[in-house]
C-alpha positions in Angstrom: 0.0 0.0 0.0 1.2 3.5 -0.8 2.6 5.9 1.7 2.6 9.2 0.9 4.0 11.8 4.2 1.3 14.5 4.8 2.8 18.0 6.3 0.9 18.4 9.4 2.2 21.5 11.9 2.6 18.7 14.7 5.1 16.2 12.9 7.8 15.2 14.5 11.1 13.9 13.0 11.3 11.0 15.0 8.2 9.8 14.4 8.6 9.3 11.0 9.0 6.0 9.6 10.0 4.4 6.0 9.6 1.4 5.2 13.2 0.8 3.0 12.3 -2.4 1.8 9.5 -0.1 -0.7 8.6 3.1 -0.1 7.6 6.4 -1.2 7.7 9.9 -0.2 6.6 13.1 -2.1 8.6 16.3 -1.4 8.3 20.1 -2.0 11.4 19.9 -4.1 13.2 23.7 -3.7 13.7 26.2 -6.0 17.1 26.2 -7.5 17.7 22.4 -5.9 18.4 19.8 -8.5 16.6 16.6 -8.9 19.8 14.7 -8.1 20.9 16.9 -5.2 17.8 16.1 -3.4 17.7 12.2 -3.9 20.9 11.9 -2.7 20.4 14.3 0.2 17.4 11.8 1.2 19.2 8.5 0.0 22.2 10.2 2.3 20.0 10.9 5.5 17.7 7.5 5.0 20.8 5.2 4.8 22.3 7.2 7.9 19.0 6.4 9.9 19.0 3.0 9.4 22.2 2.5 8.9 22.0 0.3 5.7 22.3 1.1 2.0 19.2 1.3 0.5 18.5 2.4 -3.4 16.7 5.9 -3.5 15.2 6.9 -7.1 13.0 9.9 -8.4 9.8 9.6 -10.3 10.3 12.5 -13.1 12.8 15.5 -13.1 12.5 18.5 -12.2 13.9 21.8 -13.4 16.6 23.0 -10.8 14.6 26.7 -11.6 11.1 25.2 -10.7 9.7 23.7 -7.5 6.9 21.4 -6.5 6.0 17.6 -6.0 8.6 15.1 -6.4 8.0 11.3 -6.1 11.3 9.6 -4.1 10.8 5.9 -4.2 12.5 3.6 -1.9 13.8 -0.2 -2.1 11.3 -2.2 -3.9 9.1 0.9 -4.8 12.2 1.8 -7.2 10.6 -1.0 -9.8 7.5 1.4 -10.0 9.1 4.7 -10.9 7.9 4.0 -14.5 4.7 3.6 -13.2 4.7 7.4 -11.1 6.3 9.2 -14.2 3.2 8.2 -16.2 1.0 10.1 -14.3 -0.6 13.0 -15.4 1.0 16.5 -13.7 -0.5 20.0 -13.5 1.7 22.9 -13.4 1.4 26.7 -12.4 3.3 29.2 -13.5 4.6 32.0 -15.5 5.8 33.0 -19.3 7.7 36.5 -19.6 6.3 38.0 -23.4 8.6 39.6 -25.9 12.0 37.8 -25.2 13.8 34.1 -26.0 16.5 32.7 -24.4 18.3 29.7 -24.8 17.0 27.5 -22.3 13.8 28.8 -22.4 13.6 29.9 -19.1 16.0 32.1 -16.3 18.7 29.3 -16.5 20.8 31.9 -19.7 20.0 35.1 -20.1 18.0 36.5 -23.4 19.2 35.9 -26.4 16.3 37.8 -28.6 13.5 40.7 -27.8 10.5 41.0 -29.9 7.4 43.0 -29.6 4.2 42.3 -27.9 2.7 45.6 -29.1 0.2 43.3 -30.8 -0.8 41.3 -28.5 -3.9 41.2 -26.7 -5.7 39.4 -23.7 -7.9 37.7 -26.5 -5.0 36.9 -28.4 -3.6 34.9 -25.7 -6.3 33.0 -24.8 -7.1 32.1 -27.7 -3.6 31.2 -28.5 -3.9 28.6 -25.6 -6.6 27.0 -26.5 -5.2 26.0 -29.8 -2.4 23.9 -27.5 -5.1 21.7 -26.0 -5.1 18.2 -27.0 -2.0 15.5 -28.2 0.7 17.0 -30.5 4.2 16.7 -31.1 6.5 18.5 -28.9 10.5 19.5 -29.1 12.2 19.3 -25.9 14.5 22.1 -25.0 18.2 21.4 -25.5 18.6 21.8 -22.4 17.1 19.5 -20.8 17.7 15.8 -19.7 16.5 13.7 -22.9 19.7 11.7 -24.3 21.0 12.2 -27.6 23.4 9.8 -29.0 24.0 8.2 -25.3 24.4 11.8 -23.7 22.1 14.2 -21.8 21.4 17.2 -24.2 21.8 19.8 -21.5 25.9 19.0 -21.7 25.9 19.1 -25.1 24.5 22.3 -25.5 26.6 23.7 -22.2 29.3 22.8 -24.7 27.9 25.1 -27.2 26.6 22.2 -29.0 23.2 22.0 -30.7 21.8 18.8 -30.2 19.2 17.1 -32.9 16.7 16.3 -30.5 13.6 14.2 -31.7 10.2 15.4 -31.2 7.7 13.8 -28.5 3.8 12.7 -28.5 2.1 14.4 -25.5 -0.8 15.4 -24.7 -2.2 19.5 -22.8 -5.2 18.6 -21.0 -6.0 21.8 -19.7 -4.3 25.2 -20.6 -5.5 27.8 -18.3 -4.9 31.3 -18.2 -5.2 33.1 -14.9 -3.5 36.6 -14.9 -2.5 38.8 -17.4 0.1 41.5 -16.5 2.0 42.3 -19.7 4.4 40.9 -20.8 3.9 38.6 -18.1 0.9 35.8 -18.5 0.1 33.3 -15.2 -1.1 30.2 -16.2 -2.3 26.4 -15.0 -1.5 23.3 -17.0 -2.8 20.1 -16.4 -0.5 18.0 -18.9 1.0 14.2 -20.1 4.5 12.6 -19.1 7.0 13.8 -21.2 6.0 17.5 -21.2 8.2 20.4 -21.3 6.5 23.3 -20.1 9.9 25.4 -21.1 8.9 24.3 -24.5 5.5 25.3 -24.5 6.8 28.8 -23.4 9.0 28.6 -26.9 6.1 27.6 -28.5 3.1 30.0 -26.9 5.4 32.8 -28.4 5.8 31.8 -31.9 2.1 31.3 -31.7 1.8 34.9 -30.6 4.6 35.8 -33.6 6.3 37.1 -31.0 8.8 34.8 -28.4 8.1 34.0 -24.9 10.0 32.2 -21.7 9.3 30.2 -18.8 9.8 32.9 -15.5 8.8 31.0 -12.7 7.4 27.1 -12.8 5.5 24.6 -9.5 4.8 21.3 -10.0 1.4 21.2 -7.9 0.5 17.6 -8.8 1.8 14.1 -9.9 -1.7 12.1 -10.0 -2.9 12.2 -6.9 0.0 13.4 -5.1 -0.5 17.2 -4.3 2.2 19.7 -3.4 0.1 20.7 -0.4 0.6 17.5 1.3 4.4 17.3 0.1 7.4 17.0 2.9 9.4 19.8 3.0 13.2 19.0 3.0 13.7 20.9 6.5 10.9 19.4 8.2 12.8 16.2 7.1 15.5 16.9 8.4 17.4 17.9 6.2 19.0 21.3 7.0 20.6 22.3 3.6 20.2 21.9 0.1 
């Protein structure tokens, strides 16, 4: 039976307990953490407390630039990441209007500025409807896809331009909820496999203008919701 840790004000440290033959935890992964840095900073303090190695694994990266739910399986549970990154995820966030940059978000700085002069709150929701339903989809180059047997965010760090293949996936929902220009708020309910930084890219060639990812949360994973994630301090774990 799943296990999922539920923040509650009166949880204690001590009284938390894994099971590290198969487990699972969700966390409130931190902005500007990595993925990586945070498994091993639980595989780290897990194999400490029972004194045993025991095989830690995520369920689905993470931008180091966004925040939000992350599934850490434990032991046995490990067999069933495949399983947790097939779940549908819904997103909240931000695009910044009028500019590109490489990564298609804060990670490099822009690249190009284009006008939003035309641009109008009727454009833009229009605009996301259109990305609603399954489509083909170009991950960023930086990101973690593999091309040729290596991840195409080295590649590109070596000024590189990976050929990167494009995916099937699938917008459920594509909300708007604020519009500030040139910055536009939104909530997407989306497939596996789905770069938000690319729907950024792509929102703004919609727009004929360009567009980048400001600020990203990961708010769900299936039924796993941010507000009942662990936060890394409350598990002890004091820096990140």
């Amino acid at each position: 039976m799943l296990k999922k840790m539920i923040h509650d004000a009166r949880f204690e440290l001590p009284e938390i307990e894994i099971n590290i033959e198969g487990d699972v935890l969700v966390f409130d992964k931190p902005y500007q953490c990595t993925s990586f840095d945070l498994v091993e900073k639980v595989k780290k303090y897990i194999c400490k407390k029972y004194q045993q190695k025991v095989k830690v694994g995520h369920a689905g990266t993470l931008d180091p630039l966004a925040s939000g739910v992350m599934i850490i399986c434990i032991g046995a549970f490990t067999k069933k990441i495949e399983q947790y990154q097939a779940l549908e995820k819904e997103y909240t966030g931000t695009f910044l209007l009028g500019a590109t940059t490489p990564s298609f978000d804060l990670e490099r700085p822009v690249d190009t500025t284009f006008s939003i002069s035309h641009i109008t709150k009727e454009k833009i929701e229009q605009i996301a409807h259109t990305f609603i339903g399954t489509q083909e989809q170009i991950p960023p180059c930086f990101s973690a896809v593999k091309v040729d047997g290596k991840r195409a965010y080295l590649l590109a760090r070596e000024g590189k331009e990976p050929e990167i293949k494009s995916k099937i996936i699938t917008i459920y929902k594509f909300e708007i909820l604020k519009i500030v220009l040139p910055e536009v708020d939104f909530k997407v309910v989306c497939s596996k496999g789905t770069y938000i930084r690319s729907l950024a890219r792509d929102f703004g060639k919609k727009l004929e203008s360009g567009a980048h990812l400001k600020a990203l949360r990961r708010i769900r994973i299936g039924e796993f919701k941010v507000e009942d994630a662990l936060n890394v301090k409350e598990f002890g774990i004091k820096k990140i």
